[in-house]
C-alpha positions as CSV (number, residue, x, y, z in Angstrom):
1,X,13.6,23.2,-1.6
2,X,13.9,24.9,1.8
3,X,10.6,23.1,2.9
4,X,11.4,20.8,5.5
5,X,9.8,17.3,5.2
6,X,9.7,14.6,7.4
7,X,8.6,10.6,6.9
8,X,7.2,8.5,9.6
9,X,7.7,4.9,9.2
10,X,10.5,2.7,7.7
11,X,9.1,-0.3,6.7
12,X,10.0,-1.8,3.3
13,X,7.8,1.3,1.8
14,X,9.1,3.9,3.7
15,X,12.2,3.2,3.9
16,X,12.5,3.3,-0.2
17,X,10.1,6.2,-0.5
18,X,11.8,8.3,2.0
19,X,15.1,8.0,0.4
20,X,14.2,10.1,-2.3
21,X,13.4,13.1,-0.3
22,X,16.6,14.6,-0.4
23,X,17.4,14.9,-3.6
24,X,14.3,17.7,-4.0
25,X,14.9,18.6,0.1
26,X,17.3,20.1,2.1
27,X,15.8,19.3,5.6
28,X,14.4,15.5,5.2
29,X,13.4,14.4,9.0
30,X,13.2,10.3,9.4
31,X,11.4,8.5,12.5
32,X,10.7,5.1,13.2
33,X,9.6,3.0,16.3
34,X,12.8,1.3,15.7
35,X,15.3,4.2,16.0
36,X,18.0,2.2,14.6
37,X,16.6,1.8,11.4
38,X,16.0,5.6,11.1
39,X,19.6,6.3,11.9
40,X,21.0,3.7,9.1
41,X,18.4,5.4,6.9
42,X,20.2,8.6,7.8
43,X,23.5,7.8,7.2
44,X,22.5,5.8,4.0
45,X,20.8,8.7,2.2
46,X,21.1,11.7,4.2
47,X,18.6,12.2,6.0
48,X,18.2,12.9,9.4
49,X,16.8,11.0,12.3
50,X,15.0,13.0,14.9
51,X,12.6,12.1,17.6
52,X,9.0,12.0,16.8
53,X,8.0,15.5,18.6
54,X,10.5,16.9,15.8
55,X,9.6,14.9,12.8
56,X,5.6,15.9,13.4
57,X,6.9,19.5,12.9
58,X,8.2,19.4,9.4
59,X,6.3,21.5,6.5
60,X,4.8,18.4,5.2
61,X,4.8,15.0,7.5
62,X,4.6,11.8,5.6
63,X,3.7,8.4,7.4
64,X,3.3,5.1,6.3
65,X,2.2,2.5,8.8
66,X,0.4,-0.8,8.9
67,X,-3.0,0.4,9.6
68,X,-4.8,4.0,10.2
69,X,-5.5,3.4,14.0
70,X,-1.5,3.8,14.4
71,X,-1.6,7.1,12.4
72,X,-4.1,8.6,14.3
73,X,-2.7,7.9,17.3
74,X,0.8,9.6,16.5
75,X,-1.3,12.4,15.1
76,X,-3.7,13.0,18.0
77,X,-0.5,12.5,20.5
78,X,1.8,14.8,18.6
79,X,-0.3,17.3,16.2
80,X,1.5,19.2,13.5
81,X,2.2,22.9,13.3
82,X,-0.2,25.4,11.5
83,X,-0.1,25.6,7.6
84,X,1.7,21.9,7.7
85,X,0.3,19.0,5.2
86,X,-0.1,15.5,6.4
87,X,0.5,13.1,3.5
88,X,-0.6,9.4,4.9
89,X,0.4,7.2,2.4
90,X,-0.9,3.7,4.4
91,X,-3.7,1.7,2.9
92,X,-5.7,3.1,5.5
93,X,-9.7,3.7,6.1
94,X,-11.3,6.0,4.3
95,X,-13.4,7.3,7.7
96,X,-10.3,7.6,9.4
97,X,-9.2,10.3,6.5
98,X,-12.1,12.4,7.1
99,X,-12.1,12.4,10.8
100,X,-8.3,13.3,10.8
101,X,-9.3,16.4,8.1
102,X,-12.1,17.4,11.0
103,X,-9.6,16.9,13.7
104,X,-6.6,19.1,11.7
105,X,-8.6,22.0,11.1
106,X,-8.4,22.6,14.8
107,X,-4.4,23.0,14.0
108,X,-4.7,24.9,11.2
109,X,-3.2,21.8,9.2
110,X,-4.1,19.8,6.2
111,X,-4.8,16.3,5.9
112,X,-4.6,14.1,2.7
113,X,-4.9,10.3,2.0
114,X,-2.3,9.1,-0.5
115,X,-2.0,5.4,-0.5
116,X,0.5,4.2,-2.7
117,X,0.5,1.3,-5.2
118,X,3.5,-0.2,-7.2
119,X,5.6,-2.9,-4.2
120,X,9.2,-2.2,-3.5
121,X,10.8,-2.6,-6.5
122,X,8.3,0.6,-7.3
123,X,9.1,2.5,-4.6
124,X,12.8,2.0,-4.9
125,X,13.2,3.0,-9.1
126,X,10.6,5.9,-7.7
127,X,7.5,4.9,-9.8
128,X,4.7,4.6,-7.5
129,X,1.0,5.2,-8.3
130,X,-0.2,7.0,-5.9
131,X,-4.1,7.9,-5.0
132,X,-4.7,11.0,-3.4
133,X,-8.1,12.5,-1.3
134,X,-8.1,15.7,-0.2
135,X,-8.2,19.0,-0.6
136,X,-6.8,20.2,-4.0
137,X,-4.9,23.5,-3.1
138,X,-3.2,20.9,-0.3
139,X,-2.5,18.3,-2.7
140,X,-0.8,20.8,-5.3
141,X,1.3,22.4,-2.6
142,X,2.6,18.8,-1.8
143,X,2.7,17.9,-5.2
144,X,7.2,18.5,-5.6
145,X,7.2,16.1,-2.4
146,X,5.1,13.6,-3.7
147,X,6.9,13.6,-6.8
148,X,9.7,12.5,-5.6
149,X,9.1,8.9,-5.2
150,X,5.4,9.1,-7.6
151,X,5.1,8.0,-10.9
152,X,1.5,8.3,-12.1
153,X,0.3,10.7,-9.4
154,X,-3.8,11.6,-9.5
155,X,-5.6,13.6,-7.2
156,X,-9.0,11.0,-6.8
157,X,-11.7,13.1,-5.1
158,X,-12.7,14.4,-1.5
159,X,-10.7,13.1,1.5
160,X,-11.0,9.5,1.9
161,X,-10.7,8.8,-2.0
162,X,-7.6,7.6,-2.2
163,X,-8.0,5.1,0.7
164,X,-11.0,4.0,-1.2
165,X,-9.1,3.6,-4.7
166,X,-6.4,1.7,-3.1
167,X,-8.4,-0.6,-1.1
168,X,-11.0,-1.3,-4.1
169,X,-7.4,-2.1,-6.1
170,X,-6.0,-4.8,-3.7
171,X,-9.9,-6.5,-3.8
172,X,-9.2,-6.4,-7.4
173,X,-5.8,-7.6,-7.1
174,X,-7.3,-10.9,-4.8
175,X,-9.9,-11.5,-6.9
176,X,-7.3,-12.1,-9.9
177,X,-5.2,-14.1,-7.4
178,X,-8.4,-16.2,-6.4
179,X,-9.5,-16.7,-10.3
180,X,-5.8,-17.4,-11.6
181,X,-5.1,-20.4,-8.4
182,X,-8.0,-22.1,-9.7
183,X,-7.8,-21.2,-13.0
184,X,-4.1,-22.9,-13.4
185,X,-4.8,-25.2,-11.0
186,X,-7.5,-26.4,-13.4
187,X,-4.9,-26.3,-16.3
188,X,-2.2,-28.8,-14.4
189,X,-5.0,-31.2,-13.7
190,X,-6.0,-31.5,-17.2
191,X,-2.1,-31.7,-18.3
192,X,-1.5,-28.4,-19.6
193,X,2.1,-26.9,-20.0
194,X,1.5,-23.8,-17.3
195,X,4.7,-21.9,-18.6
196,X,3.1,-22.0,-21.8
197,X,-0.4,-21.8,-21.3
198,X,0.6,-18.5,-19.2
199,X,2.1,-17.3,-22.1
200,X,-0.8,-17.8,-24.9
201,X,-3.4,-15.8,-21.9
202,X,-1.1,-12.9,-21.3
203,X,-1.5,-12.7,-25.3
204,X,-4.7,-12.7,-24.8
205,X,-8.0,-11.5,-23.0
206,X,-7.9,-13.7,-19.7
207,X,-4.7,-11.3,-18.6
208,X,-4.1,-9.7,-15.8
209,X,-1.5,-8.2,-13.4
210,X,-1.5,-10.9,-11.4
211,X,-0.8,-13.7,-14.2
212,X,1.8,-11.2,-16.0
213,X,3.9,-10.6,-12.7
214,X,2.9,-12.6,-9.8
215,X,2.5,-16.2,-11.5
216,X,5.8,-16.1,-13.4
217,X,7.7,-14.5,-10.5
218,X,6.3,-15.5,-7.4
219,X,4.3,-18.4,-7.7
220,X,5.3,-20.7,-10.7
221,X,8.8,-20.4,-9.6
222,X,8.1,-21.0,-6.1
223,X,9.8,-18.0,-4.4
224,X,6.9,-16.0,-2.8
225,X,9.3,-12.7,-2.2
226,X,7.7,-11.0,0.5
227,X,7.0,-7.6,-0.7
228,X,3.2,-7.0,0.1
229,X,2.3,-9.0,3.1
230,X,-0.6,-11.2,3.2
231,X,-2.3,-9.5,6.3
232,X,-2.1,-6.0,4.4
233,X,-3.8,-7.8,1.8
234,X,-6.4,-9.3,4.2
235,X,-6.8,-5.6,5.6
236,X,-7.2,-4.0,2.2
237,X,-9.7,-6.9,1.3
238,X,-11.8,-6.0,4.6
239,X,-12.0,-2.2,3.9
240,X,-13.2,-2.4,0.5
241,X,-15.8,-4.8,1.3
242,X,-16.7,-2.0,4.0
243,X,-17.1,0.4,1.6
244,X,-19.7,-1.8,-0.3
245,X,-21.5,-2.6,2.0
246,X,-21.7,1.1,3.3
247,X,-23.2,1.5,0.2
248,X,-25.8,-1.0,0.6
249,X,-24.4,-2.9,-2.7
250,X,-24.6,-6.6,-3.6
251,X,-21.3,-8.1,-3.4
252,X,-21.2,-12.2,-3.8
253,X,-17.8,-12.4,-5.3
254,X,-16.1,-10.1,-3.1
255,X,-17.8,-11.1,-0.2
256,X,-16.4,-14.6,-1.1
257,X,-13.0,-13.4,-2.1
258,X,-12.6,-11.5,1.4
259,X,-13.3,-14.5,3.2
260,X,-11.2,-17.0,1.0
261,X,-8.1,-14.2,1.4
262,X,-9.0,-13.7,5.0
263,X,-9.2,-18.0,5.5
264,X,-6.0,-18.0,3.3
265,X,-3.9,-15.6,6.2
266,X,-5.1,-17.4,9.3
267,X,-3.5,-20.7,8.0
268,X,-0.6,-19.1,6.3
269,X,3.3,-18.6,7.7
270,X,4.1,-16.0,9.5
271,X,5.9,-13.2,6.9
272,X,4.0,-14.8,4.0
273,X,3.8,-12.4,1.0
274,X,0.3,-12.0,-0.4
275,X,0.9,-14.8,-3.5
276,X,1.1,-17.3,-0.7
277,X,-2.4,-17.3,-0.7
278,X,-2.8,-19.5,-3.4
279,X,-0.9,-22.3,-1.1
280,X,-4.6,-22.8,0.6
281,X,-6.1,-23.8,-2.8
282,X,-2.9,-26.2,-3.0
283,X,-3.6,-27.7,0.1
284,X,-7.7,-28.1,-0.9
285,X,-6.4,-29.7,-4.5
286,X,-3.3,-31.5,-3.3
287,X,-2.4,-29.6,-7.0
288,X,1.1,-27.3,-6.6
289,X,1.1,-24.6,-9.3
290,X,4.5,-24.8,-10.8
């Protein structure tokens, strides 16, 4: 496409993501705080490193950074051109998204949240599920970009939707870590086989994502890849709680998962992937889940 498209951040996301631009794209622009990496990601897939004044004035701007404050502050410091769409897929805030819609309009630019869900192993086969808020004739004229690295790709609701979706998804996601750490804990005190009582529940209704990928290949086996940090989870946690409590709802067991998650990353190693949360429970239990 003769579009030109740019992506702002390299991390182990964006640096998979972005390397399917150009095989839909001509003109894929790459920036990163650390320049180097956006210059092996150039001549790795093609793409082209640029400074961020350039990379801000692409067609349609992706970022993906740790946390929304840094995406504002690129945005405010270096707007994009009229008729450009900013597609931030960070698990960011969904206030943020609607104040960077207000702030956009001044440019003549769109704004949409589009937080993506699948880890790296998603983002490099090109499979992501990704959440989108925003305007809809934005999101369809950013849909061929998006595609290239999406899977199941849905267009949630107003701006800030997505950010929502996404952040409500990780509390789910600790909330199944939380529940399987004491759960198989509970099983190894009692003398249970945990290879194969983790087969008979993913046969069964007590499954989840968590005990059909995370258990078997990150926390039975003792590897803890880090592929989702621990502090984005922690983040993620905190938002959604947010949004509850914006809402004036009742909350107990997320309320008590944040803070277990949050309790879980102040005593954790630096790096630690988000499984390594269940290592707090083993220290409580003086029980190892393998």
């Amino acid at each position: 496409m003769s579009m030109s498209v740019a992506f702002i951040g390299l991390g182990a996301m964006g640096y998979r993501m972005a390397a399917h631009l150009p095989k839909a794209f001509q003109s894929v622009w790459v920036w990163n705080r650390s320049f180097e990496k956006a210059e092996q990601h150039a001549k790795t897939y093609g793409t082209q490193a640029v400074s961020i004044e350039q990379a801000t004035q692409a067609d349609i701007i992706f970022s993906c950074l740790p946390t929304s404050r840094q995406v504002e502050d690129i945005i405010q410091a270096h707007p994009p051109k009229a008729g450009a769409i900013w597609v931030d897929c960070t698990s960011g805030e969904p206030e943020s998204a609607k104040h960077m819609v207000e702030f956009l309009k001044t440019y003549q630019a769109d704004f949409l949240d589009a937080p993506v869900s699948g880890q790296t192993i998603g983002a490099e086969k090109g499979t992501l599920t990704v959440m989108i808020g925003g305007d809809q004739a934005a999101f369809e004229r950013a849909y061929p970009a998006i595609e290239t690295f999406g899977g199941l790709i849905k267009h949630v609701g107003d701006s800030g939707a997505g950010f929502a979706v996404k952040a409500v998804n990780n509390m789910l996601l600790a909330v199944h870590l939380w529940a399987a750490a004491e759960g198989f804990t509970t099983l190894k005190a009692n003398g249970v086989d945990l290879n194969s009582a983790l087969e008979c529940i993913n046969a069964s209704s007590g499954k989840s994502g968590v005990t059909e990928t995370a258990l078997p290949q990150r926390i039975l086996n003792r590897s803890f890849p880090l592929t989702f940090a621990l502090p984005l989870l922690a983040k993620d946690t905190g938002i959604a709680l947010n949004l509850a409590q914006h809402a004036k709802l009742p909350t107990p067991l997320l309320s008590l998962t944040q803070n277990l998650i949050q309790a879980a990353n102040l005593t954790a190693a630096p790096d630690s992937d988000f499984s390594a949360a269940v290592k707090l429970y083993e220290d409580w239990t003086k029980i190892t889940i393998k």
